[in-house]
SEMARFI-993788 format. One record per residue: residue number from 1; x, y, z of N, C-alpha, C in turn. Coordinates in pm, 1 decimal. Layout:
BEGIN
{node NUM {X Y Z} {X Y Z} {X Y Z}};
...
//
This chain:
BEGIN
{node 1 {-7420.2 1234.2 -8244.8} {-7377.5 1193.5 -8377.6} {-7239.0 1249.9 -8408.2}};
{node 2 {-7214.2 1403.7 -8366.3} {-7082.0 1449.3 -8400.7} {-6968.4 1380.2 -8328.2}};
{node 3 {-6994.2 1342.3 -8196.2} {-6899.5 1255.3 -8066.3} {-6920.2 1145.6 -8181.3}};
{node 4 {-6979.6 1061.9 -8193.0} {-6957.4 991.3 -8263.0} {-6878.8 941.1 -8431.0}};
{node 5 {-6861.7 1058.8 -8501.4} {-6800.6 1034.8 -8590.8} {-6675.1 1129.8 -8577.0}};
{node 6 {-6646.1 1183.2 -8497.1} {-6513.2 1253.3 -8454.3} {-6447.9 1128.7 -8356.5}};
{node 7 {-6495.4 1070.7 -8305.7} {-6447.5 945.9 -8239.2} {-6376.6 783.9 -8305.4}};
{node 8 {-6445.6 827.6 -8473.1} {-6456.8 733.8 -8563.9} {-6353.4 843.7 -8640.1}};
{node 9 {-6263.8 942.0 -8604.8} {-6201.7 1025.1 -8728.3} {-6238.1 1058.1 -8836.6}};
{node 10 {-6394.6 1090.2 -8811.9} {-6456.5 1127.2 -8978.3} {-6470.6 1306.1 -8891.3}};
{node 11 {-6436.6 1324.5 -9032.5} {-6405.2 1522.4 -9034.7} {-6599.5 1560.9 -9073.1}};
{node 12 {-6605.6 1649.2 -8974.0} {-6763.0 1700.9 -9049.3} {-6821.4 1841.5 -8985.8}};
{node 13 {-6866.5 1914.6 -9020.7} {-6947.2 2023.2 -8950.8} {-7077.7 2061.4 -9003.9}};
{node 14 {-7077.0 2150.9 -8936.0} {-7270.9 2182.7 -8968.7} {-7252.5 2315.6 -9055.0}};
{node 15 {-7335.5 2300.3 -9159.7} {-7383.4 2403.9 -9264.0} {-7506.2 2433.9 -9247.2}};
{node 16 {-7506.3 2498.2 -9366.4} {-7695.3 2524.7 -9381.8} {-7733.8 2642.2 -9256.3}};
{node 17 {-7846.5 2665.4 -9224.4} {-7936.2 2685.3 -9126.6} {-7877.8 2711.3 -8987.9}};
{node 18 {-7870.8 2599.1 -8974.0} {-7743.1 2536.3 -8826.7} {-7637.2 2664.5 -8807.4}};
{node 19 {-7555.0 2676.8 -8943.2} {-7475.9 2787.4 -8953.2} {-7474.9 2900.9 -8938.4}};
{node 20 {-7604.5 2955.4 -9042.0} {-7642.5 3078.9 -9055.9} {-7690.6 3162.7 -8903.9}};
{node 21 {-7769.4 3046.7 -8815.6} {-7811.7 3072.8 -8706.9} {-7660.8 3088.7 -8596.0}};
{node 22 {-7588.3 3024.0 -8604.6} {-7442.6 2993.3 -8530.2} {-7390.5 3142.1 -8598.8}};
{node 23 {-7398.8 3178.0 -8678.1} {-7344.2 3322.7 -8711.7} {-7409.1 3458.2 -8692.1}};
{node 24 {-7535.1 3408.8 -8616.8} {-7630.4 3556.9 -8586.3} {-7771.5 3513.3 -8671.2}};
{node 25 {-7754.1 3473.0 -8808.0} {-7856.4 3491.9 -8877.8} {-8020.5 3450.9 -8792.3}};
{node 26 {-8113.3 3566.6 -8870.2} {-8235.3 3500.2 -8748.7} {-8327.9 3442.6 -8896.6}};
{node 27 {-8298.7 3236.2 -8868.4} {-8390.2 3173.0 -8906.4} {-8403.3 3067.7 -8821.1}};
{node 28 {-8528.7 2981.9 -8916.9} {-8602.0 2880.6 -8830.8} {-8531.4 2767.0 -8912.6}};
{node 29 {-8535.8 2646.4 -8826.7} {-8456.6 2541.1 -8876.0} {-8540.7 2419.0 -8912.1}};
{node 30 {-8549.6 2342.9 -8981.5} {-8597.5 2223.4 -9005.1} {-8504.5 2066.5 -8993.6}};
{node 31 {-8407.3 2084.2 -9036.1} {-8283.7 2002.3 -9032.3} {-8192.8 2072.7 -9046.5}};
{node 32 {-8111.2 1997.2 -8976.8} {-7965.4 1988.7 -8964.1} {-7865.7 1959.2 -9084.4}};
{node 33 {-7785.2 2006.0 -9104.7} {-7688.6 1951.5 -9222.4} {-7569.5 1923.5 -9161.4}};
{node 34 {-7566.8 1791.1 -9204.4} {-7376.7 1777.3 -9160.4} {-7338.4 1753.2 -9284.9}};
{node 35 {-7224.1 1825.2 -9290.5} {-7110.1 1826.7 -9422.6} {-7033.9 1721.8 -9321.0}};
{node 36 {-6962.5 1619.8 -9453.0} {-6844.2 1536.2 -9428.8} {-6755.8 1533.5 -9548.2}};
{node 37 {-6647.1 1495.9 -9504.0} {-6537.3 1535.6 -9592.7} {-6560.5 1424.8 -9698.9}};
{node 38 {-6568.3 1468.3 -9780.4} {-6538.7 1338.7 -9909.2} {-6550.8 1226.2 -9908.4}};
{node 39 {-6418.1 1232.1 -9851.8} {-6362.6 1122.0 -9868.9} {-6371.7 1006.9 -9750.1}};
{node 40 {-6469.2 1077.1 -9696.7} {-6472.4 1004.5 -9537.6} {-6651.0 979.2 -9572.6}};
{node 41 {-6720.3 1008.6 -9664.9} {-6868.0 1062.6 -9651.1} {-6940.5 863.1 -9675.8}};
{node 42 {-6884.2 772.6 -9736.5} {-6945.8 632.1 -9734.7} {-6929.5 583.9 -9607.9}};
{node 43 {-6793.8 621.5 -9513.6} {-6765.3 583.6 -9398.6} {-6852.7 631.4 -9314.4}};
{node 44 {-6887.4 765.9 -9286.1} {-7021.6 827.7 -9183.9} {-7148.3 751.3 -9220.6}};
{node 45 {-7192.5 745.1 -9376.1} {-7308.7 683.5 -9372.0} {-7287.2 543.8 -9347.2}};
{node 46 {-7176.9 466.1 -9335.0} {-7183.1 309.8 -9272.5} {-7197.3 282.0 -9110.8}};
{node 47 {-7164.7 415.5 -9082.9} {-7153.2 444.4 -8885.4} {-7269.4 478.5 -8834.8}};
{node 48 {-7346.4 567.0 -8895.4} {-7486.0 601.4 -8901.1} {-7578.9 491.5 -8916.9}};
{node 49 {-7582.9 386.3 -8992.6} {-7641.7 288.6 -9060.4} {-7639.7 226.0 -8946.7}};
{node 50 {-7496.9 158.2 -8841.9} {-7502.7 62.4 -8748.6} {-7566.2 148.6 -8599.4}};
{node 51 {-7551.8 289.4 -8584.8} {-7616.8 294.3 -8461.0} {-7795.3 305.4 -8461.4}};
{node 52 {-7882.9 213.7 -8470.0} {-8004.8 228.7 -8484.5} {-8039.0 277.6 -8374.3}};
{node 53 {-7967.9 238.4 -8246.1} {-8059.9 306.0 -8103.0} {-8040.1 481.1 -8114.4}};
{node 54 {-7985.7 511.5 -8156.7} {-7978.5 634.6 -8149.1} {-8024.8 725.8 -8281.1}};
{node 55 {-8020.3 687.6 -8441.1} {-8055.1 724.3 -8495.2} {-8136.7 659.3 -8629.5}};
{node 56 {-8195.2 650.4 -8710.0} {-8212.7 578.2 -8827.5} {-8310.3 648.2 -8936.5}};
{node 57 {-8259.5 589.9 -9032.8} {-8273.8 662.6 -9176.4} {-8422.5 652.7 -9172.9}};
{node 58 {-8476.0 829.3 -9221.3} {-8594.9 851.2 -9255.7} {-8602.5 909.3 -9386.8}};
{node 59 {-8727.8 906.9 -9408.1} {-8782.9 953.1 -9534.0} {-8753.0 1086.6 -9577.6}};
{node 60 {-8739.9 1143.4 -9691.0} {-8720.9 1286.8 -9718.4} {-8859.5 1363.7 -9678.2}};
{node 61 {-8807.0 1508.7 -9660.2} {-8941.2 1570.1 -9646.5} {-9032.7 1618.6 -9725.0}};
{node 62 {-9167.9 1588.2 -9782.7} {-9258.2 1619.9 -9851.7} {-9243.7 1799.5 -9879.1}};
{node 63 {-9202.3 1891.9 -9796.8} {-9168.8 1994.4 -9812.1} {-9072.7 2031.4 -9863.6}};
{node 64 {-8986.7 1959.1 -9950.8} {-8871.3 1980.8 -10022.9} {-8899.2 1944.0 -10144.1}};
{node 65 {-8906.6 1993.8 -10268.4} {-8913.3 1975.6 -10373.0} {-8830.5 1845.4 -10432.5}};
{node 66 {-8862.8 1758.7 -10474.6} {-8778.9 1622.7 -10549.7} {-8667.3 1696.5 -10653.3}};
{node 67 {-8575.0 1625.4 -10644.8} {-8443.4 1698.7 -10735.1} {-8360.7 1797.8 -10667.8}};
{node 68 {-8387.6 1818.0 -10550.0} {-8297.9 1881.4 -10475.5} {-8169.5 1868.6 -10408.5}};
{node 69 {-8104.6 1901.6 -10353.2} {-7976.0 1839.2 -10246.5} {-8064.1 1778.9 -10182.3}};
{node 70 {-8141.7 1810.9 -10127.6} {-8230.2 1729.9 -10036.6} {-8275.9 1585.1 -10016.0}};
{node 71 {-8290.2 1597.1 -10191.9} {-8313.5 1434.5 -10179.4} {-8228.9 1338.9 -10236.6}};
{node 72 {-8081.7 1415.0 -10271.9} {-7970.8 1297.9 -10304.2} {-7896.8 1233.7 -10185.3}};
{node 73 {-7921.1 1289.3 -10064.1} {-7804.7 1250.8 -9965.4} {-7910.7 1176.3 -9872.8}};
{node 74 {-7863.6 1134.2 -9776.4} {-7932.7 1038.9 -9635.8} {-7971.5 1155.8 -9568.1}};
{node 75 {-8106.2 1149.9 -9542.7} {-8182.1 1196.0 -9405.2} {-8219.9 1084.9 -9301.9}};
{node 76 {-8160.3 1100.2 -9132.1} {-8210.9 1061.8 -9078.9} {-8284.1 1130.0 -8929.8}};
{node 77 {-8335.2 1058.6 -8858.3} {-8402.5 1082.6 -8735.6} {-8408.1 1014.7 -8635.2}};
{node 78 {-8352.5 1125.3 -8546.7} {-8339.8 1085.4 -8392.5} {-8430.5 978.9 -8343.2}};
{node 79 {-8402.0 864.7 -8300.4} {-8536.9 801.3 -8231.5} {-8585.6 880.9 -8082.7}};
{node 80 {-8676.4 877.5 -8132.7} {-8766.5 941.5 -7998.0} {-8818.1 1062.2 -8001.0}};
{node 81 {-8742.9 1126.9 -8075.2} {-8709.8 1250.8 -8103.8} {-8759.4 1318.7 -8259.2}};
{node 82 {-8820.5 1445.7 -8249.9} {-8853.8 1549.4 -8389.7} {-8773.0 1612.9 -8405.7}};
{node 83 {-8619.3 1507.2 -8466.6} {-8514.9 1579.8 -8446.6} {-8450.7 1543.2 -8606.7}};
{node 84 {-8411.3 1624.8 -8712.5} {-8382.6 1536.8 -8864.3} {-8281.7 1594.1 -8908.3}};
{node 85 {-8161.1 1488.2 -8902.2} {-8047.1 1575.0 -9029.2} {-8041.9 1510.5 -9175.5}};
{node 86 {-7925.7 1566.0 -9253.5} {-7900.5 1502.7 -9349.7} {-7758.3 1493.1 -9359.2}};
{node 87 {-7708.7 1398.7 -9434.4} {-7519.8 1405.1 -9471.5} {-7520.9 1421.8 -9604.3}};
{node 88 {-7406.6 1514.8 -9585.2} {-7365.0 1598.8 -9745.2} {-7248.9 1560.0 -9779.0}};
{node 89 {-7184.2 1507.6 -9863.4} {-7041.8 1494.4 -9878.1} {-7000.7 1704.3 -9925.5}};
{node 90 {-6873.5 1713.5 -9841.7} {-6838.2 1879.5 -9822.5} {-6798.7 1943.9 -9951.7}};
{node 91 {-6810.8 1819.8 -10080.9} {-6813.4 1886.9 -10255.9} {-6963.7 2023.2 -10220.2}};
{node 92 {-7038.1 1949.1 -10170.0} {-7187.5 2017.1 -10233.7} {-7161.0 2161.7 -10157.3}};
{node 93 {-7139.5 2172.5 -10025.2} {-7133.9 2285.9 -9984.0} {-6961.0 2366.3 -10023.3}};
{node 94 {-6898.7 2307.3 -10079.3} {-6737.5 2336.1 -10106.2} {-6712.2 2415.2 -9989.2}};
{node 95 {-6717.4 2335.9 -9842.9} {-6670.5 2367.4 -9726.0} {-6571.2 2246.7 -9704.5}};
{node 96 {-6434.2 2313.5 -9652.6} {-6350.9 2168.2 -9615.8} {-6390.2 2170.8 -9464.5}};
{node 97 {-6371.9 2015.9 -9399.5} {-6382.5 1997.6 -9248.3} {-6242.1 1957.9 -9167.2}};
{node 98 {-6151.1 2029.0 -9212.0} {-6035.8 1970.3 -9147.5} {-6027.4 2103.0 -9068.4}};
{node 99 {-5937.5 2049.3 -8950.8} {-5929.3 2118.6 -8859.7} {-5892.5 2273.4 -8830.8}};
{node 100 {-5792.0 2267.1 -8924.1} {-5780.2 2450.2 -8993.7} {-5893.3 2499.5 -9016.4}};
{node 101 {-5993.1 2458.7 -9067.0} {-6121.4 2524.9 -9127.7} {-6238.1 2526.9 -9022.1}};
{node 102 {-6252.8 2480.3 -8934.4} {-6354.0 2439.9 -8848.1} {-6280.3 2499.1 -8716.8}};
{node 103 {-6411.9 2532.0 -8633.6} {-6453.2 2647.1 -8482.2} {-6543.5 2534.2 -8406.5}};
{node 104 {-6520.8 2500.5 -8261.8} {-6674.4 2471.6 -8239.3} {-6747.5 2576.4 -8159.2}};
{node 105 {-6831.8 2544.8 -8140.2} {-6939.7 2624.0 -8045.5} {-6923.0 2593.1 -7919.1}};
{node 106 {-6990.1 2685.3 -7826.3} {-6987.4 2645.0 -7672.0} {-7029.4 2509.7 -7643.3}};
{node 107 {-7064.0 2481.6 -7699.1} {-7143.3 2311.9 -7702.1} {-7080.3 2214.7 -7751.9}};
{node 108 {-6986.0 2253.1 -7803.5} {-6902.5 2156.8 -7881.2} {-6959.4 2083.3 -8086.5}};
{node 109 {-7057.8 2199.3 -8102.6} {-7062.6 2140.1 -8244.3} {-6929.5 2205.3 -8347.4}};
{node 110 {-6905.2 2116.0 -8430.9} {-6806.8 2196.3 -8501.5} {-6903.2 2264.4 -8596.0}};
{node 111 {-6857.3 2399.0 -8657.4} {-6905.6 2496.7 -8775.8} {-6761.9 2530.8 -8834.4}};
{node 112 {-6795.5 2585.5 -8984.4} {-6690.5 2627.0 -9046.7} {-6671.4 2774.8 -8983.5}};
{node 113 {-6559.9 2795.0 -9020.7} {-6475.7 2935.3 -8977.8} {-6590.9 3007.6 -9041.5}};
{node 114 {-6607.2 3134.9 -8993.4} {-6646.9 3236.5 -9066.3} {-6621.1 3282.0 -9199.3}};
{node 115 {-6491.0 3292.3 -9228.5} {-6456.6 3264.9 -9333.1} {-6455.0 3225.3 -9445.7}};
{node 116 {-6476.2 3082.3 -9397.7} {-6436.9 2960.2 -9487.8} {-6618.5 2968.6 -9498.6}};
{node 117 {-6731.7 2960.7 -9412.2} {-6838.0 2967.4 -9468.5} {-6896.6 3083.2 -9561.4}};
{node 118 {-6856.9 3196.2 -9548.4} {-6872.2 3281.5 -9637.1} {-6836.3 3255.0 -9782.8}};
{node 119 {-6684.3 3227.7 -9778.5} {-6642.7 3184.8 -9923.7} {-6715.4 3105.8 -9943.0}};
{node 120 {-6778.1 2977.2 -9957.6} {-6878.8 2894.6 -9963.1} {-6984.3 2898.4 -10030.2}};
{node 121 {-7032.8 3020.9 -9948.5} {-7172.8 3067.1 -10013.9} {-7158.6 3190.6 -10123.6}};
{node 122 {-6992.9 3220.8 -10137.1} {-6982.8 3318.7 -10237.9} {-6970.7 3203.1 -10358.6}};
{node 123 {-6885.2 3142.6 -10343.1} {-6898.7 3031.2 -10422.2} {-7006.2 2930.8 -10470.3}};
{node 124 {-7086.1 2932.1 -10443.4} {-7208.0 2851.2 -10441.1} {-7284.6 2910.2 -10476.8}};
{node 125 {-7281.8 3025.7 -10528.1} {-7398.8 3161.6 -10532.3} {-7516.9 3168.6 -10484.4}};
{node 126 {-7464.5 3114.3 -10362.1} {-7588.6 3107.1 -10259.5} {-7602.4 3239.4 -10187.6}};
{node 127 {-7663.0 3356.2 -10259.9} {-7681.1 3518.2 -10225.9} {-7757.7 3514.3 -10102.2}};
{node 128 {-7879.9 3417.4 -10110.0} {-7979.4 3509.2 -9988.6} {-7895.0 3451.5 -9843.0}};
{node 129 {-7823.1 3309.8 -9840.3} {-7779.1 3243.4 -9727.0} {-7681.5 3365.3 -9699.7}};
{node 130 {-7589.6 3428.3 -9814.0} {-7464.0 3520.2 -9785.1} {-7528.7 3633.6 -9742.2}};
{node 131 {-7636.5 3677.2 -9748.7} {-7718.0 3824.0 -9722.3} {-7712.4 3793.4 -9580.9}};
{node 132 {-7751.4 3689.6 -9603.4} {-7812.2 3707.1 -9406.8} {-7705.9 3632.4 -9290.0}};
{node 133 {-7577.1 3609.6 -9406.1} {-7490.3 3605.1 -9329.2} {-7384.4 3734.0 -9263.7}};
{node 134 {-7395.2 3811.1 -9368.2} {-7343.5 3939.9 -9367.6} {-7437.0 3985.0 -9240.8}};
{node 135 {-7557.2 4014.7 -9276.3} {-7647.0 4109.8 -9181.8} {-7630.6 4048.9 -9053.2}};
{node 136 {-7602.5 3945.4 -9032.7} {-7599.0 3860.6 -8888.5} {-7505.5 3849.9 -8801.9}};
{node 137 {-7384.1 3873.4 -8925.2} {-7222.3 3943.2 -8830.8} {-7177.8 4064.5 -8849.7}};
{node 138 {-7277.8 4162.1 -8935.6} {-7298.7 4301.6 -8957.4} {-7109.9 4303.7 -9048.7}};
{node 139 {-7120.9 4211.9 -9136.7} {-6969.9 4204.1 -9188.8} {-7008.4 4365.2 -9321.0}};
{node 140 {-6878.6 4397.0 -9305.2} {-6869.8 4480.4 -9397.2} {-6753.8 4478.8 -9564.3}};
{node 141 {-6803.5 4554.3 -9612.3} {-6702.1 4557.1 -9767.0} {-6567.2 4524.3 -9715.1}};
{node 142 {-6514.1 4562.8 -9622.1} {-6356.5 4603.0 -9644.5} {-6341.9 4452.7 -9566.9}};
{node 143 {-6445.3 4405.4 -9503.3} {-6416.4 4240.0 -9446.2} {-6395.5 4155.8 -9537.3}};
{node 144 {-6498.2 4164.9 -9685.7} {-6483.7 4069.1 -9721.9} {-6367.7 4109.9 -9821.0}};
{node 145 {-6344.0 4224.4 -9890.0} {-6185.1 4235.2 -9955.6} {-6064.9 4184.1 -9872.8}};
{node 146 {-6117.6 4140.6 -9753.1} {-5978.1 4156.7 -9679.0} {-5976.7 3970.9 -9645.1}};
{node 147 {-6078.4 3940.7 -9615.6} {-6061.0 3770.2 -9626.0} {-6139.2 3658.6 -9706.8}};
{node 148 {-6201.8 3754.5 -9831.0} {-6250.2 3646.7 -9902.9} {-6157.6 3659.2 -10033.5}};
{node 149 {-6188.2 3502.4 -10125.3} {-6110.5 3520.6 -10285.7} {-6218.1 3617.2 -10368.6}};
{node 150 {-6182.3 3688.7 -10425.4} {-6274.9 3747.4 -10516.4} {-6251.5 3727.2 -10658.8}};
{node 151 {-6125.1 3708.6 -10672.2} {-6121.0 3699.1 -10822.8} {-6143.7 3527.6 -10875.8}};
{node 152 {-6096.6 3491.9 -10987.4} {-6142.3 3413.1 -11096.7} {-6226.0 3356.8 -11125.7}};
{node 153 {-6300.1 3251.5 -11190.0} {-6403.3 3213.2 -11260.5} {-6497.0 3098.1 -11208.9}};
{node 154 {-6638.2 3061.2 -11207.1} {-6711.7 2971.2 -11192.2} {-6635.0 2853.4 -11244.0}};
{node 155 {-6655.3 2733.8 -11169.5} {-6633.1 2650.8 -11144.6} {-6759.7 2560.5 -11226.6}};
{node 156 {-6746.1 2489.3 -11370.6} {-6843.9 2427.3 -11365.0} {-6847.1 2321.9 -11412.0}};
{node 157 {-6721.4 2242.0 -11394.3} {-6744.9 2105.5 -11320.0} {-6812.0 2070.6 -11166.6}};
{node 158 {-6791.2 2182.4 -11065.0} {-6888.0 2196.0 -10980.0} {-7000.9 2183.3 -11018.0}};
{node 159 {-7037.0 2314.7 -11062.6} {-7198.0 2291.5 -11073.6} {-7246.2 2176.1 -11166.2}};
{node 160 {-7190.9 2132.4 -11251.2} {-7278.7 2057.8 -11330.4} {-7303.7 1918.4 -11229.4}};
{node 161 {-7223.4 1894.5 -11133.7} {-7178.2 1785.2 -11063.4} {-7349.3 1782.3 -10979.6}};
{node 162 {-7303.2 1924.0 -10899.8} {-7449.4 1934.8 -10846.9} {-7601.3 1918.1 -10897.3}};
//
């Protein structure tokens, strides 16, 4: 899917789970998240839509509460395969996917910088994802004074968006 929409010039990487685990963190995964850039995010879900041999839109998971991120964006599933992501446009996670911002893995998935995912989840006040991102690259105080923003104010045209 990523060969495929990097082939199609749509910008995207993996958040969530995917991440936390790509950074040390020790969890279990259920899906996949791909962040896509914005402005590219109707274009991935029209590319997704035409490859059926390889993937197609499934149902949300009964284990996710209704009203969630979960169930505003496309989940699909691997054919053949107990394999499930979802697409996020990169507002929800306020991760950019352009190439400055994005690392891949030995495997070739792209993830956000270390960095750039941390700020993220400082931003997002997503504490327990940032806990166990810290504990997983054993990051310390003077790391994050030294490459995260710390100062000014919630954002809440964000959140209300969300």
């Amino acid at each position: 899917v990523v060969c495929l929409l990097r082939k199609a010039q749509v910008r995207c990487c993996f958040v969530g789970e995917a991440a936390l685990i790509y950074y040390g963190a020790h969890r279990i995964m259920t899906d996949w998240i791909l962040c896509i850039d914005d402005d590219q995010f109707d274009t991935a879900v029209a590319l997704l839509e035409l490859e059926s041999k390889i993937v197609h839109p499934f149902r949300h998971s009964a284990m996710k509460p209704n009203g969630t991120i979960d169930h505003r964006f496309p989940r699909y599933k691997f054919t053949g395969a107990r394999c499930f992501f979802h697409v996020v446009p990169s507002w929800v996670y306020r991760v950019s996917c352009d190439d400055d911002s994005i690392e891949f893995s030995r495997k070739g998935l792209p993830f956000p910088k270390l960095q750039v995912f941390a700020q993220s989840l400082l931003e997002t006040m997503n504490r327990v994802d940032l806990q166990d991102l810290i504990d997983g690259m054993n990051l310390t105080y003077e790391w994050g004074l030294e490459n995260l923003v710390l100062e000014g104010t919630s954002d809440t045209t964000w959140a209300a968006r969300r």
